[in-house]
C-alpha positions as CSV (number, residue, x, y, z in Angstrom):
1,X,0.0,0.0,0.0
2,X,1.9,3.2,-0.9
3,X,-0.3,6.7,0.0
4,X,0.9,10.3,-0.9
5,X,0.1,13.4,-0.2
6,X,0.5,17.0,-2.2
7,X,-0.6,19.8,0.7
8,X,-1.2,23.6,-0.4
9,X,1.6,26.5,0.7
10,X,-0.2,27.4,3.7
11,X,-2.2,24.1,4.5
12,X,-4.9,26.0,3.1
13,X,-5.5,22.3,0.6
14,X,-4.5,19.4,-0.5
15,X,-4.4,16.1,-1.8
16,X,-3.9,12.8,-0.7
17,X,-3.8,9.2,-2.8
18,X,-3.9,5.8,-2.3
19,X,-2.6,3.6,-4.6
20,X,-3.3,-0.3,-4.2
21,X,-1.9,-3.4,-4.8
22,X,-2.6,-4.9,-8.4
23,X,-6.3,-7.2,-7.7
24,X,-7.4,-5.1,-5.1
25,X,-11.2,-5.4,-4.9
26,X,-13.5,-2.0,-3.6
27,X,-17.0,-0.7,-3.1
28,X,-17.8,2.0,-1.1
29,X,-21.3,4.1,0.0
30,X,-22.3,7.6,-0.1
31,X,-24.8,8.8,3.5
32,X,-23.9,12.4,2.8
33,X,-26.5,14.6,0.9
34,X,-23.9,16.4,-1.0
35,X,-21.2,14.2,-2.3
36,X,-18.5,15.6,-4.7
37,X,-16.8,12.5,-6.1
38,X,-15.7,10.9,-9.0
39,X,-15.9,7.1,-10.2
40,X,-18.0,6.3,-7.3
41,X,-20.4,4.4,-9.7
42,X,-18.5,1.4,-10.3
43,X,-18.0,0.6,-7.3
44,X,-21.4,-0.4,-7.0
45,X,-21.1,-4.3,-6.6
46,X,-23.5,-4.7,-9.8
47,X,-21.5,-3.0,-12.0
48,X,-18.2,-4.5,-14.0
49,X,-15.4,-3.5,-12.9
50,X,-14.0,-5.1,-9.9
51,X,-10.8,-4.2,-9.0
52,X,-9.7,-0.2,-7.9
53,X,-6.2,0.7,-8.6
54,X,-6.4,4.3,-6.4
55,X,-8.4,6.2,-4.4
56,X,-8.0,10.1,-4.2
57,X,-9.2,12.2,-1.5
58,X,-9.0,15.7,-2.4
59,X,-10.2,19.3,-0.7
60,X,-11.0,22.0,-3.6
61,X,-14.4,20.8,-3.5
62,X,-15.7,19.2,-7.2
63,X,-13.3,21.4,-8.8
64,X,-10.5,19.1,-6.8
65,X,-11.2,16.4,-8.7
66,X,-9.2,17.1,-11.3
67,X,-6.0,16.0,-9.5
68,X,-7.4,12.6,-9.8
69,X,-6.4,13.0,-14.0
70,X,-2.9,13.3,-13.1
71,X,-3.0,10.2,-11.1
72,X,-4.2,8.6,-13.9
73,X,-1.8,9.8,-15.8
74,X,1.1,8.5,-13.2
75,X,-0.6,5.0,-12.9
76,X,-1.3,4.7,-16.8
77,X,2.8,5.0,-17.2
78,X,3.3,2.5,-15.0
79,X,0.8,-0.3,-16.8
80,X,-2.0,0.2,-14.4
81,X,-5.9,-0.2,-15.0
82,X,-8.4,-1.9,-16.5
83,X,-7.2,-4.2,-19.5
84,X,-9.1,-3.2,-22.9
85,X,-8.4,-3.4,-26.6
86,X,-7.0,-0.5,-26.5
87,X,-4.8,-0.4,-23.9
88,X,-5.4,-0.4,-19.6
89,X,-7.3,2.3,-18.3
90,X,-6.5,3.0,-14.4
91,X,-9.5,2.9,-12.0
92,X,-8.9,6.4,-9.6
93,X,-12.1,6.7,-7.6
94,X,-12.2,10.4,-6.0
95,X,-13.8,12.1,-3.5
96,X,-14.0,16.0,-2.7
97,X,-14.3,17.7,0.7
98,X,-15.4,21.7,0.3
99,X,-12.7,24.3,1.9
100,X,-12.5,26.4,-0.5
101,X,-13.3,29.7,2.3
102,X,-9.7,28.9,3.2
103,X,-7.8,29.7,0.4
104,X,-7.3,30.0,-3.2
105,X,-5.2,27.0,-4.5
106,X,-7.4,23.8,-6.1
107,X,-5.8,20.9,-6.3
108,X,-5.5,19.9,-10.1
109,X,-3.4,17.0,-12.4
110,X,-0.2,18.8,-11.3
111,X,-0.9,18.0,-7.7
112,X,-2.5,14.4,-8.0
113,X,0.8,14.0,-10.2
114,X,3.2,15.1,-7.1
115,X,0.9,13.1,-4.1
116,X,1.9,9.5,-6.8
117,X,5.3,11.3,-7.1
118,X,5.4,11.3,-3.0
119,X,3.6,8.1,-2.2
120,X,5.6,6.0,0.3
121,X,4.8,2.4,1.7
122,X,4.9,4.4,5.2
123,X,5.5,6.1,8.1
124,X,1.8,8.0,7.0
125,X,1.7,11.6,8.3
126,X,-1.5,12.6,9.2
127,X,-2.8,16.1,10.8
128,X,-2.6,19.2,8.4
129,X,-1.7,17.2,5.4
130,X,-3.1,16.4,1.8
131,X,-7.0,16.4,1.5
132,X,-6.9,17.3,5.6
133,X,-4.9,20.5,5.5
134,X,-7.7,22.9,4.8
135,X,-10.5,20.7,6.7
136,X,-12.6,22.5,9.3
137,X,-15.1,20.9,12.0
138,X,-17.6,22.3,14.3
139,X,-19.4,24.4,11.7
140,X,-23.2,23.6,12.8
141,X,-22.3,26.1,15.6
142,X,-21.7,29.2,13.3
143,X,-18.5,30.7,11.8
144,X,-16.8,31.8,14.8
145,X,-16.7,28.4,16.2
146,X,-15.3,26.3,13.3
147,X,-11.8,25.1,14.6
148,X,-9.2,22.5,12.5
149,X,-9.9,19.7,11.4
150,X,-7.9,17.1,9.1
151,X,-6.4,13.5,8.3
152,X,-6.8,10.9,10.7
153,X,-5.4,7.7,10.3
154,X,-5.7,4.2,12.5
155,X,-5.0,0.3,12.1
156,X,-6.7,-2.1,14.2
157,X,-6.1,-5.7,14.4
158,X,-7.7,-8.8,15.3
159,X,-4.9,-11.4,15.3
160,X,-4.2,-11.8,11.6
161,X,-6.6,-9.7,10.2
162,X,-6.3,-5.8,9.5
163,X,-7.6,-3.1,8.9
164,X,-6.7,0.6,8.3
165,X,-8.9,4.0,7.7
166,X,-7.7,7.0,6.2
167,X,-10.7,9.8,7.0
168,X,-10.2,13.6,6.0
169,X,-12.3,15.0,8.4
170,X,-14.4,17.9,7.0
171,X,-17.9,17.8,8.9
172,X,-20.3,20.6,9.4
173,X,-20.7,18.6,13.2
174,X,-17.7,18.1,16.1
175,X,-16.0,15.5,16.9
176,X,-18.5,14.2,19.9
177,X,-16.6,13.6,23.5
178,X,-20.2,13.1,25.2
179,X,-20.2,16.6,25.6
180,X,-21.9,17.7,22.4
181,X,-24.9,15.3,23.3
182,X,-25.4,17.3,26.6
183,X,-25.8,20.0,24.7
184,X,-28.5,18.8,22.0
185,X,-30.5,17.9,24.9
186,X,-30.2,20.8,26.5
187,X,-31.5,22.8,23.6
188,X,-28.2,24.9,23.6
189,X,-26.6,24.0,19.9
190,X,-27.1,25.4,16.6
191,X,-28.9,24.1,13.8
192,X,-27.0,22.7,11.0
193,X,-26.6,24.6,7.9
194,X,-26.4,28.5,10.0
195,X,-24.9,31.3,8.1
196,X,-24.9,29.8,4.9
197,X,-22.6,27.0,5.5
198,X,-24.6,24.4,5.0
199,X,-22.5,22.8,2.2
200,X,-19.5,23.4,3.0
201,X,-18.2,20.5,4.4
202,X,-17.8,16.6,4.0
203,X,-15.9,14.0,5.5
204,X,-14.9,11.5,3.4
205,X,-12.2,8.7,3.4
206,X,-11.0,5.2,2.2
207,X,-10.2,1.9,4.4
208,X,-8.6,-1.1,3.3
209,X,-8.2,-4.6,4.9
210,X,-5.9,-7.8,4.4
211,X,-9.0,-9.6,4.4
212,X,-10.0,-11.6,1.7
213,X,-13.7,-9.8,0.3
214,X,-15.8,-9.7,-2.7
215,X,-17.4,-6.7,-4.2
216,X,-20.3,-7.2,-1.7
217,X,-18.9,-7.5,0.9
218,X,-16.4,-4.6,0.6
219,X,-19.6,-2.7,0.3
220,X,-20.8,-4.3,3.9
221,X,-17.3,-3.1,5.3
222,X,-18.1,0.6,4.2
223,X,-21.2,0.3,5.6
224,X,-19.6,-0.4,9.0
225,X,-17.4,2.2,8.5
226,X,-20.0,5.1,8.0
227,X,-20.8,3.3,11.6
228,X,-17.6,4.4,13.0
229,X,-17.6,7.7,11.4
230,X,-21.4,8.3,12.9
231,X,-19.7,7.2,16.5
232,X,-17.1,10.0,16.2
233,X,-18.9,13.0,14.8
234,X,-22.6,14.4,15.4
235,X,-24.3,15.2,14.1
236,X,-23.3,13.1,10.8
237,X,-24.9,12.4,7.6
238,X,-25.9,15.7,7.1
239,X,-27.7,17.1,4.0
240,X,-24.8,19.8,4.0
241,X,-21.6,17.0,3.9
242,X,-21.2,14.6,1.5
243,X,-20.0,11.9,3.5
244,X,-18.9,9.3,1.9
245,X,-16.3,6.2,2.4
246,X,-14.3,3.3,0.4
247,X,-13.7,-0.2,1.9
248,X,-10.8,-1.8,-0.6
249,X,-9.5,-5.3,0.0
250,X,-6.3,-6.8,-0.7
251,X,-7.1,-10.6,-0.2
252,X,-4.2,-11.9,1.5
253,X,-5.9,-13.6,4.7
254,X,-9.3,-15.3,5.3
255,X,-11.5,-13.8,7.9
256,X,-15.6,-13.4,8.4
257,X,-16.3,-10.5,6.6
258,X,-18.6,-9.7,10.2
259,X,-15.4,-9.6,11.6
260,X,-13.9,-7.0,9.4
261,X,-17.5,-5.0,9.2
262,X,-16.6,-4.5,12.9
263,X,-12.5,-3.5,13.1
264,X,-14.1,-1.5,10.1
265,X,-16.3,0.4,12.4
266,X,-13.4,1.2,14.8
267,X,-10.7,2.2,12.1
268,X,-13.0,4.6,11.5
269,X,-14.1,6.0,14.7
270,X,-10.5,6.2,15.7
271,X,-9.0,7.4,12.5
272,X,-11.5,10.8,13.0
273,X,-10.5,11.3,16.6
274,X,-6.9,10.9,16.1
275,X,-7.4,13.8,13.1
276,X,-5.9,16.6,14.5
């Protein structure tokens, strides 16, 4: 698993990509009402293709989606993709968070180009980085209380099997201590969607497992994860974020796909309150 990361001067954007081993098998699932994303079609388990080479996430909102053509581009000189008469074709799903009220810079091919250029089989930064530098969290409250958000990453095992979650954290809601329940029953929050910020946000992200899945159930697996994401952030799922999440396996181990439904669940929970 290699992942890179282009981040703007500033941290005011970036980029991040995941490139897999050749044969890995994805789905994914959308629970946000205002997804920016790219590919996310076939990764429907009725469709075709089966096998994902990368996975972008990228802030610049829809226009960031571009950097996924200069992925492409990087994986297409290497012999990557899908196998046609014509020649492969890589398979880059994307997904875009919204920070554009941050700064001017959108990531674009240039920048999906230097996250392949930079993608390392690990130590993974996380924090301020790639698709997390510009990412903000506690929106719902109003302007003034919007504070950092960004890339979280965790692994969690259960003896042979793995998996990891890689979540740029982008949500119009906080990352929920207990506290922010209190609140909601106390009557003392704001709505979602105040001042006109009701689409600016998104948390979206990309887990992987050594498990050995199908298209179906790597679709399962993301479900689980949207589990972990909704145990981490409230309120989540909103009609203002475009939450959305890939579950990519690599097929090296057997293991009950119930048992990587729930280390999928907490890779994700963990991953967005590690984000910071």
């Amino acid at each position: 698993m290699l992942i890179g990361h282009w981040t703007a001067p500033g941290a005011t954007t970036g980029c991040s990509v995941v490139i897999f081993p050749e044969g890995t098998v994805a789905s994914g699932e959308v629970r946000g009402g205002a997804p920016a994303s790219r590919e996310f079609a076939l990764l429907d388990p009725r469709r075709m293709v089966q096998h994902v080479d990368a996975v972008v996430l990228t802030g610049g909102s829809a226009f960031g989606l571009a950097a996924a053509d200069g992925v492409m581009q990087e994986l297409a000189a290497l012999g990557r993709g899908f196998e046609t008469r014509a020649g492969r074709v890589p398979i880059v799903v994307a997904m875009g968070l919204f920070d554009l009220a941050e700064g001017a810079a959108r990531p674009g091919p240039d920048e999906g180009r230097a996250a392949v250029e930079a993608a390392a089989a690990g130590p993974w930064p996380s924090g301020r980085v790639g698709a997390g530098s510009g990412a903000t969290i506690g929106k719902w409250r109003g302007p003034d209380h919007r504070r950092p958000g960004g890339l979280g990453l965790a692994t969690v095992r259960s003896q042979e099997t793995e998996v990891t979650a890689m979540i740029a954290v982008n949500a119009v809601g906080d990352i929920d201590d207990g506290s922010t329940v209190a609140e909601v029953l106390d009557g003392a929050h704001v709505p979602p969607g105040s001042d006109g910020e009701e689409f600016e946000n998104t948390t979206i992200g990309v887990l992987w497992t050594n498990a050995v899945l199908d298209k179906v159930e790597c679709r399962l697996v993301a479900e689980s994860g949207h589990d972990g994401l909704a145990r981490a952030l409230l309120p989540a799922h909103t009609s203002g974020d475009g939450d959305a999440l890939v579950a990519a396996s690599t097929g090296v181990v057997a293991a009950p796909v119930a048992t990587v439904r729930l280390l999928a669940t907490i890779a994700v929970e963990q991953a967005i309150r590690t984000c910071r």
